[in-house]
C-alpha positions in Angstrom: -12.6 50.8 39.8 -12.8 54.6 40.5 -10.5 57.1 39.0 -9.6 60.8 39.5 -6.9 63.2 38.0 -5.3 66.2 38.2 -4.2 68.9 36.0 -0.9 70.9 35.6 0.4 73.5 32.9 4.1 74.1 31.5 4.3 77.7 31.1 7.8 79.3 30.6 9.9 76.1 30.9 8.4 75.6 34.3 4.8 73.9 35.6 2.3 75.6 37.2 0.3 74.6 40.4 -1.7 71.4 39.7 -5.2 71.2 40.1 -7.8 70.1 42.4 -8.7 66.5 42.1 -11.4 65.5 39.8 -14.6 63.9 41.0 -14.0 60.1 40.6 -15.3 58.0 37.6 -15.1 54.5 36.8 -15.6 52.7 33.5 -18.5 50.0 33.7 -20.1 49.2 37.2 -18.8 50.2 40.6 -17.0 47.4 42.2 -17.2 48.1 46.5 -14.8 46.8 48.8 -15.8 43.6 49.4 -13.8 39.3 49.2 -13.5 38.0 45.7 -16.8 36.5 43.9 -16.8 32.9 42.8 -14.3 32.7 39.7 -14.7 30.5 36.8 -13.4 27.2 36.8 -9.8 26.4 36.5 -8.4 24.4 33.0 -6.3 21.7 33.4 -3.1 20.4 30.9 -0.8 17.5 30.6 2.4 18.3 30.8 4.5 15.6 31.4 3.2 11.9 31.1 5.7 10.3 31.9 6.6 12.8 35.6 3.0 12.7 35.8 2.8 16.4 35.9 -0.6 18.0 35.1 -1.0 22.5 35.0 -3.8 23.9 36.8 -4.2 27.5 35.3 -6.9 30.3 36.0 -7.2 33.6 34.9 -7.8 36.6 37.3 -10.0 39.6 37.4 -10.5 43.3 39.0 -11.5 43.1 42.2 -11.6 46.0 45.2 -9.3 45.9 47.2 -7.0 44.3 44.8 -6.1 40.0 44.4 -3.2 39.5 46.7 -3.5 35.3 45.4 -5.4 32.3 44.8 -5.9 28.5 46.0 -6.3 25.6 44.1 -7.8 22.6 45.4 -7.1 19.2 44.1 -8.7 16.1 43.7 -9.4 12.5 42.2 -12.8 12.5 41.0 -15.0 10.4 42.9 -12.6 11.6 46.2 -14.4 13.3 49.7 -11.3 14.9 50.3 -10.1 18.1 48.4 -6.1 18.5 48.6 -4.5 21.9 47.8 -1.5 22.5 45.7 1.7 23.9 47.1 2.6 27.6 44.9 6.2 26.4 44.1 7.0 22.8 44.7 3.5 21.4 43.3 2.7 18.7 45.9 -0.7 18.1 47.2 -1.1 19.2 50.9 -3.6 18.4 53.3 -4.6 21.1 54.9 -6.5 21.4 58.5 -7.9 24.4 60.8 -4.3 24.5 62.5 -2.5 25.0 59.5 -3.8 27.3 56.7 -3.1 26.0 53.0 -0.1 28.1 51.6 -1.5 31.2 48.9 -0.2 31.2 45.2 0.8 34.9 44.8 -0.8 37.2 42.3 -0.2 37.3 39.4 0.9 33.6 39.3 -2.0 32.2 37.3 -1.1 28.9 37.2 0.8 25.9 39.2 2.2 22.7 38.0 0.7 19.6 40.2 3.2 16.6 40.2 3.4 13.0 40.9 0.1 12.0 39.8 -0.7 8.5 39.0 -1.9 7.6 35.2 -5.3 6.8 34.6 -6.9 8.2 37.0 -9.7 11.3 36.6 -8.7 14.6 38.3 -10.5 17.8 39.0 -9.6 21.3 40.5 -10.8 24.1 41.6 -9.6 27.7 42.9 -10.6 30.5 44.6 -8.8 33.9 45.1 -8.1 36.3 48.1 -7.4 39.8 48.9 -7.0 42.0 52.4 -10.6 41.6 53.1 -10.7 37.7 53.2 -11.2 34.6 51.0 -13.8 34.3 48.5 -15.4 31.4 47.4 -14.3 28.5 45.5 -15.1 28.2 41.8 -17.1 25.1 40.5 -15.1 22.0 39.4 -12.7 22.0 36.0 -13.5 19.7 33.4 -12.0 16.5 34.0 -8.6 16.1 33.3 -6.0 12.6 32.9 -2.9 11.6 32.1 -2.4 8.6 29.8 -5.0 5.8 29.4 -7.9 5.7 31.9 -7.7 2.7 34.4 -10.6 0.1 34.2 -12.1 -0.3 37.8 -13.8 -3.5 37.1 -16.1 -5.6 40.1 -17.7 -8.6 38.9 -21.4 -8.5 39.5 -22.9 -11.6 41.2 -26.1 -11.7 39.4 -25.4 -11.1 35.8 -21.9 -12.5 36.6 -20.9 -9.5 34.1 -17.6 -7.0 35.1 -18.8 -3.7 35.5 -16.8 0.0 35.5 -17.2 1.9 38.7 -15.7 4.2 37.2 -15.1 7.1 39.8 -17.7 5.6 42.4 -16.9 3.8 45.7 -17.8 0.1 46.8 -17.1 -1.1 50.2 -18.9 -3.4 50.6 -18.5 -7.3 50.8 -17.1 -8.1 47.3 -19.5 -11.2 47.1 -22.9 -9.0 47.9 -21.9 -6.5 44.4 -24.8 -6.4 42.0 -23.9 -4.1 39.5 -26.1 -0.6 39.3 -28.2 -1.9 36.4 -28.8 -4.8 37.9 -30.2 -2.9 41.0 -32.1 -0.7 38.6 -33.6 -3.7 37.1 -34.8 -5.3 40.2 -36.1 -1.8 41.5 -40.1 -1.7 40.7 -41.9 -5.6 40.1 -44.7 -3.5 40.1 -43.4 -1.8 36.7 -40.8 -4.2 35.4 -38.3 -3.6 32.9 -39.1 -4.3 29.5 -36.5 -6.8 28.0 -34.2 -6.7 26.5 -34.0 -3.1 25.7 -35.7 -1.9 28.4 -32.6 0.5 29.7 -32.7 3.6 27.4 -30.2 6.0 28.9 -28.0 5.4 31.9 -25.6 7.3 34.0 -23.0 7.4 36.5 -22.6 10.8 37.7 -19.4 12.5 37.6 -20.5 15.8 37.8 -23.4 17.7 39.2 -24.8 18.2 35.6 -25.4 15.9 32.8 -27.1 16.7 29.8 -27.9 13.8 26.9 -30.2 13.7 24.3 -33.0 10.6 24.1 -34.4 9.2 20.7 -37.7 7.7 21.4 -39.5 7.1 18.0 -41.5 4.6 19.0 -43.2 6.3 21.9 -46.4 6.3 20.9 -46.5 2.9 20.2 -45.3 2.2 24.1 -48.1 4.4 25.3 -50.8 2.6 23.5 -49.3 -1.0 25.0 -50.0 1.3 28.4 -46.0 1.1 28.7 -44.3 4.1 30.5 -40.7 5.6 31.0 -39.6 6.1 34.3 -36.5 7.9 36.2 -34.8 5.6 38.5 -31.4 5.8 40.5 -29.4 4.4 43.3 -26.5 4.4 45.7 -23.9 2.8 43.9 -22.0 1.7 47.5 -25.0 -0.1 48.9 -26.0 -3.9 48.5 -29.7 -3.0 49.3 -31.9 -2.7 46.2 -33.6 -0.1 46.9 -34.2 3.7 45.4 -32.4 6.4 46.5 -32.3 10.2 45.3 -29.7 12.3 46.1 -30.5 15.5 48.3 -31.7 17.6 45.3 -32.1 16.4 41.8 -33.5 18.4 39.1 -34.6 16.7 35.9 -35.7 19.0 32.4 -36.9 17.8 29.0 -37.5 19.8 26.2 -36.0 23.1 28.1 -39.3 22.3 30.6 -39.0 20.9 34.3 -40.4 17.9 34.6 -40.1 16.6 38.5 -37.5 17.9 41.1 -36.4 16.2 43.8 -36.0 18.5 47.4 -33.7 17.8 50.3 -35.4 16.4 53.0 -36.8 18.8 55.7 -35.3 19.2 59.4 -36.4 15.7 61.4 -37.9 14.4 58.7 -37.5 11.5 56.5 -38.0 11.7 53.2 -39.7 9.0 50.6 -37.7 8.4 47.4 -39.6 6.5 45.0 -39.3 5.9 41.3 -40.7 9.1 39.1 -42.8 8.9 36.3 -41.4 10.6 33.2 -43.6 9.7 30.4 -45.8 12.8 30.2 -42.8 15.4 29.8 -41.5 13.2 26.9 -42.3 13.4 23.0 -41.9 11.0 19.6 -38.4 11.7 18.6 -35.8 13.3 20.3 -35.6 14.7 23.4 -33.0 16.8 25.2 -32.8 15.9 28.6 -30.7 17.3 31.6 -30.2 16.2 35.0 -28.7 18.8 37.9 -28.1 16.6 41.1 -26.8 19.0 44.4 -24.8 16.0 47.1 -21.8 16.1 49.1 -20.8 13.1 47.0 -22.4 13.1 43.4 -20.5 10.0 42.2 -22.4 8.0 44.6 -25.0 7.8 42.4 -26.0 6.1 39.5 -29.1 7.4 37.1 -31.4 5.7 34.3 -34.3 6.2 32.6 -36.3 2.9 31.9 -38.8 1.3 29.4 -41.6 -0.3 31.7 -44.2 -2.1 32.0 -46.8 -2.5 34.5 -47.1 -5.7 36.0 -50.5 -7.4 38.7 -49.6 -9.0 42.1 -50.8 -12.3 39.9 -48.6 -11.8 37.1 -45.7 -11.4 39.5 -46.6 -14.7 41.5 -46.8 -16.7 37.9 -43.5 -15.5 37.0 -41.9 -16.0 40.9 -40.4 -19.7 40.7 -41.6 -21.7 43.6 -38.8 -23.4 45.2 -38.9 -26.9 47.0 -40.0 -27.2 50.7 -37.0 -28.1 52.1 -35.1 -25.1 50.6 -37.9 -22.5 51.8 -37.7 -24.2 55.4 -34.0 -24.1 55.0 -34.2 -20.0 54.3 -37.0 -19.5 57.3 -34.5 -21.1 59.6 -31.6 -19.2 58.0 -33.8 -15.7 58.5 -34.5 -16.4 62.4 -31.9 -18.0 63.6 -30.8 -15.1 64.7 -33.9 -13.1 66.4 -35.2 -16.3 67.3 -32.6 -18.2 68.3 -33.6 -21.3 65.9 -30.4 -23.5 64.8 -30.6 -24.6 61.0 -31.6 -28.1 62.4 -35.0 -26.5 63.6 -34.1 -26.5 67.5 -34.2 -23.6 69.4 -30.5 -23.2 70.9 -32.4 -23.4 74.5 -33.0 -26.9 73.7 -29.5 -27.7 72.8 
């Protein structure tokens, strides 16, 4: 911010003409007019477990022309829909393009958000405001809860194991659920999973950035049995097993990037496919960090697998044939629709 003074004497009990005004001088950078930057994100704190009261708190900073407020955004993680928090009563309001979310004053750094349910993962964010307009929101707090997180167990059909979804979604039929690592199993026959310890590291995404580190101190002794590591990942609310990246991922080992991922571009469709890893990994441990950018990061669930490489004859040896009458059984089952065939072999025609 710019400053300028004045000066004035007191001569004989009485003060003398002031001044002109100084040129102006600022400590630091020049800050111009302009909306508030991004801020940093927001803290959360329990403060009453048993109200279910949880305090969103910021802090604020200089800003030309001056803060006039802030909003704070609200959320379940895992949740499309951002909520924003009322300045004095704390409730969560939803707020649309005919009715503008109501501003926490400056210098009000903090509001208490009430209510909430226990167990369950929250996040916030804020941004802050002056004459010129709205600036934009920070990224996500850390994840905040009060009391013991809730279990969000589906029992997958496969393994017949429950799994956590944890903060992802599943809307599907209850009876199609395979559990992620299931999926992530089943991805690649081509490179199958090497049992039993074949999953090394995996992941459901919370957050836009994960970082882990990866002990691998038998590596070379996988890469002279020509096994490989790969990166795989799905959509957890899907019953398709299939791979699917979300629209930018970014993966670095070692402080070196190893494959990125790029949206899609305009009318086209891109080809996700499983990414060989094994080159950008050493003996030991490895430091490994994944940045994913999606409208909905907890869709998706990450892994890095043990594999190895498998024939089209090796796959048929291991495929179990099953009796004729079961395999006409599924024919009829898979064309009864597009080819109007009953599961007694008729056509319906001939009904």
């Amino acid at each position: 911010i710019e400053y300028e003074a004045m000066v004035s004497f007191f001569i004989n009990n009485r003060w003398c003409c002031e001044s002109a005004i100084s040129k102006p001088a600022c400590i630091g950078e020049l800050k111009l007019p302009a909306i508030p930057p991004q801020p940093k994100e927001p803290r959360l704190y329990v403060m009453d477990v048993s109200q279910g009261i949880m305090r969103v708190r910021w802090q604020y900073f200089t800003c030309v022309p001056p803060l006039t407020g802030a909003l704070v955004r609200f959320r379940a993680v895992g949740a499309r829909k951002w909520l924003f928090a009322h300045p004095t009563s704390g409730a969560l309001i939803d707020a649309s393009p005919e009715k503008e979310p109501e501003l926490i004053p400056y210098p009000q750094s903090d509001v208490n958000v009430r209510g909430l349910p226990l167990g369950i993962r929250f996040e916030a964010c804020v941004a802050f405001r002056n004459k010129l307009g709205t600036g934009p929101f920070s990224k996500e707090s850390d994840i905040g809860h009060i009391g013991m997180l809730a279990a969000r167990l589906l029992k997958c059909t496969y393994c017949f194991t429950d799994f956590d979804l944890q903060t992802a979604e599943y809307t599907r039929a209850l009876e199609n659920f395979w559990c992620p690592l299931c999926r992530i199993r089943h991805l690649d026959p081509f490179n199958a999973i090497v049992e039993q310890s074949g999953i090394l590291r995996h992941h459901m995404f919370m957050r836009p950035t994960v970082s882990f580190n990866l002990d691998l101190p038998e590596l070379k002794a996988w890469r002279k049995e020509e096994q490989s590591i790969f990166a795989r990942c799905i959509k957890v609310n899907s019953d398709i097993t299939a791979q699917v990246w979300p629209t930018k991922l970014i993966v670095v080992i070692n402080g070196a990037e190893v494959f990125r991922i790029e949206p899609p571009e305009e009318g086209h469709v891109r080809r996700d496919v499983p990414k060989d890893i094994s080159a950008g990994l050493r003996p030991g441990m490895n430091s490994v960090t994944v940045t994913i950018e999606d409208e909905h990061p907890s869709s998706y669930a990450f892994a890095i697998v043990r594999t190895q490489p498998k024939t089209a004859e090796q796959i048929a040896e291991d495929t179990t044939a099953c009796e004729e009458e079961d395999a006409l059984a599924r024919v009829r089952m898979l064309l009864k629709d597009t080819w109007g065939i009953k599961e007694n072999g008729h056509a319906e025609d001939d009904a």
